[in-house]
C-alpha positions in Angstrom: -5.3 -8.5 -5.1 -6.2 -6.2 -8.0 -3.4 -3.6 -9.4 -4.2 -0.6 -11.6 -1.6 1.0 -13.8 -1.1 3.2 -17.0 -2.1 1.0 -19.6 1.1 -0.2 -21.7 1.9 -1.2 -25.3 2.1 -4.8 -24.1 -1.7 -4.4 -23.4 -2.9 -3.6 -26.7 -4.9 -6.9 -27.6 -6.1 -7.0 -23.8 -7.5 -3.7 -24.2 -9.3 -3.8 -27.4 -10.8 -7.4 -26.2 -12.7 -4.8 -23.7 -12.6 -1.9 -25.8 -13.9 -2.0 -29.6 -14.6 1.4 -29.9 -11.0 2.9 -30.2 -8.7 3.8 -32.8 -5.6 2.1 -32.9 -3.5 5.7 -33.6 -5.7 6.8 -30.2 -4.3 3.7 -28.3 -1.1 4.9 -28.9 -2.2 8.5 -27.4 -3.4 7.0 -24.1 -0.2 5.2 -24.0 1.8 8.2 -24.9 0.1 10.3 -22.6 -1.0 7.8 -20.0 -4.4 8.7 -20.6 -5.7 5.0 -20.1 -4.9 2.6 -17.0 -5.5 -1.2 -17.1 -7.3 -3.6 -13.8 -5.4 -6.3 -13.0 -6.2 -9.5 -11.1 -3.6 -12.3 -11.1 -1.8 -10.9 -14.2 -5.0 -10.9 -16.4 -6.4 -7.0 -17.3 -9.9 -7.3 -16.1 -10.7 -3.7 -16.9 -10.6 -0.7 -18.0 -10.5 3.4 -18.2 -9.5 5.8 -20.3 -10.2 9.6 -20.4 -9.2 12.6 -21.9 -9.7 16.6 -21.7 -12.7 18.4 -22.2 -11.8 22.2 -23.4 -8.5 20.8 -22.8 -8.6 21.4 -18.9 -11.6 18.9 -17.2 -10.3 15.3 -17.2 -13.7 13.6 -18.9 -13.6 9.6 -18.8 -14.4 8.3 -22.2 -14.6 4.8 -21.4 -15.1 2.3 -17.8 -15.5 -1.2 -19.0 -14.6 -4.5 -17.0 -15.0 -8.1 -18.2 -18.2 -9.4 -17.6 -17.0 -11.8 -14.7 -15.3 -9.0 -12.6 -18.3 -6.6 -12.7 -20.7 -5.5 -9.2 -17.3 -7.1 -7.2 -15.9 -3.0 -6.5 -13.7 -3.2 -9.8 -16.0 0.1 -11.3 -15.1 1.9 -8.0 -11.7 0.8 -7.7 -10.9 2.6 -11.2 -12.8 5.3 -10.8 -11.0 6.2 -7.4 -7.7 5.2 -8.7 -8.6 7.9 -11.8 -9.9 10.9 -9.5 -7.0 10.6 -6.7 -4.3 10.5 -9.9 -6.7 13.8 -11.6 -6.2 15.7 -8.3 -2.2 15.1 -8.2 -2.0 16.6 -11.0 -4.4 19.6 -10.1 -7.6 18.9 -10.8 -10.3 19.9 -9.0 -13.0 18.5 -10.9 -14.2 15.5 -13.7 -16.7 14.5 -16.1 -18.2 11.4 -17.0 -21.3 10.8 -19.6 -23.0 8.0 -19.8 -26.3 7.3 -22.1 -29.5 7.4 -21.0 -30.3 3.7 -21.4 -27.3 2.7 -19.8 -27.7 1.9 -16.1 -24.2 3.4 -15.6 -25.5 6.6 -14.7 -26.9 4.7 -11.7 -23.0 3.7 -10.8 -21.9 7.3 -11.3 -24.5 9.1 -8.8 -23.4 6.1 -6.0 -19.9 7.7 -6.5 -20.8 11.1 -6.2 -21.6 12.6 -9.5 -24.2 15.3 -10.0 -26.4 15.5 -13.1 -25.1 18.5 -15.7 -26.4 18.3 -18.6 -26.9 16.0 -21.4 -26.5 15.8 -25.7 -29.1 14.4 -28.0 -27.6 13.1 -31.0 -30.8 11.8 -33.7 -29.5 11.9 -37.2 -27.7 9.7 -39.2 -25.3 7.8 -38.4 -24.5 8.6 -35.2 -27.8 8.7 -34.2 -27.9 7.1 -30.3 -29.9 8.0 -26.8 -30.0 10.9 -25.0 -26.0 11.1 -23.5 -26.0 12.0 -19.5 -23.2 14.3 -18.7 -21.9 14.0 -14.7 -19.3 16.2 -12.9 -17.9 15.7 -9.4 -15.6 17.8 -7.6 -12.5 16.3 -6.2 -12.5 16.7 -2.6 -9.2 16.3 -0.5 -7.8 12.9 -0.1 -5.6 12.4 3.4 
């Protein structure tokens, strides 16, 4: 059975075996701030998500990645439900995601309820990538 948690210390070279695109310093922030959580499955980290604040109040997910060997099993869904139930505890009433447009993420994102909102084109130097999607949903009530 899969577990999700705030990611730990203990999970730093798990984490950046899915996750190449963080700072080490910013590791420490999601730690810090349990900003990140970690899938589990049998004790291995198959997964994960980290997010922080957009204008410092919308909880925007940075980063969903799973292993390749967990993925279209419900791992994606599992996260991202684990992430919006723990945004609306602590009083959030709506997230952001962004995905780019060549990605078939966005496809993922609109199954789980997330309306189109806008997107950023980036096509200089060297940062230069395609169009990024930007996706909101609105937290409904959980029981």
């Amino acid at each position: 059975m899969a577990e999700i948690r705030y990611v730990q210390p203990f999970d730093k070279d798990d984490w950046f075996s899915l996750d190449a695109h963080l700072k080490e310093e910013e590791f420490e922030k999601k730690v810090r701030d349990k900003q990140g959580y970690v899938l589990l499955e049998e004790g291995k980290v198959i997964g994960i998500l980290r997010y922080n604040l957009f204008w410092d109040s919308i909880p925007f997910c940075t980063m969903l990645f799973l292993d390749e060997n967990y993925r279209d099993k419900g791992n994606g869904t599992k996260l991202m439900s684990h992430w919006e139930y723990d945004m609306k505890v602590q009083g959030y009433d709506m997230v952001l995601v962004s995905t780019q447009a060549d990605e078939t993420a966005q496809h993922f994102y609109r199954k789980l309820g997330y309306k189109d909102c806008g997107c950023l084109c980036i096509n200089e130097g060297k940062h230069a990538q395609p169009m990024e999607l930007f996706m909101t949903k609105i937290l409904g009530e959980w029981i």
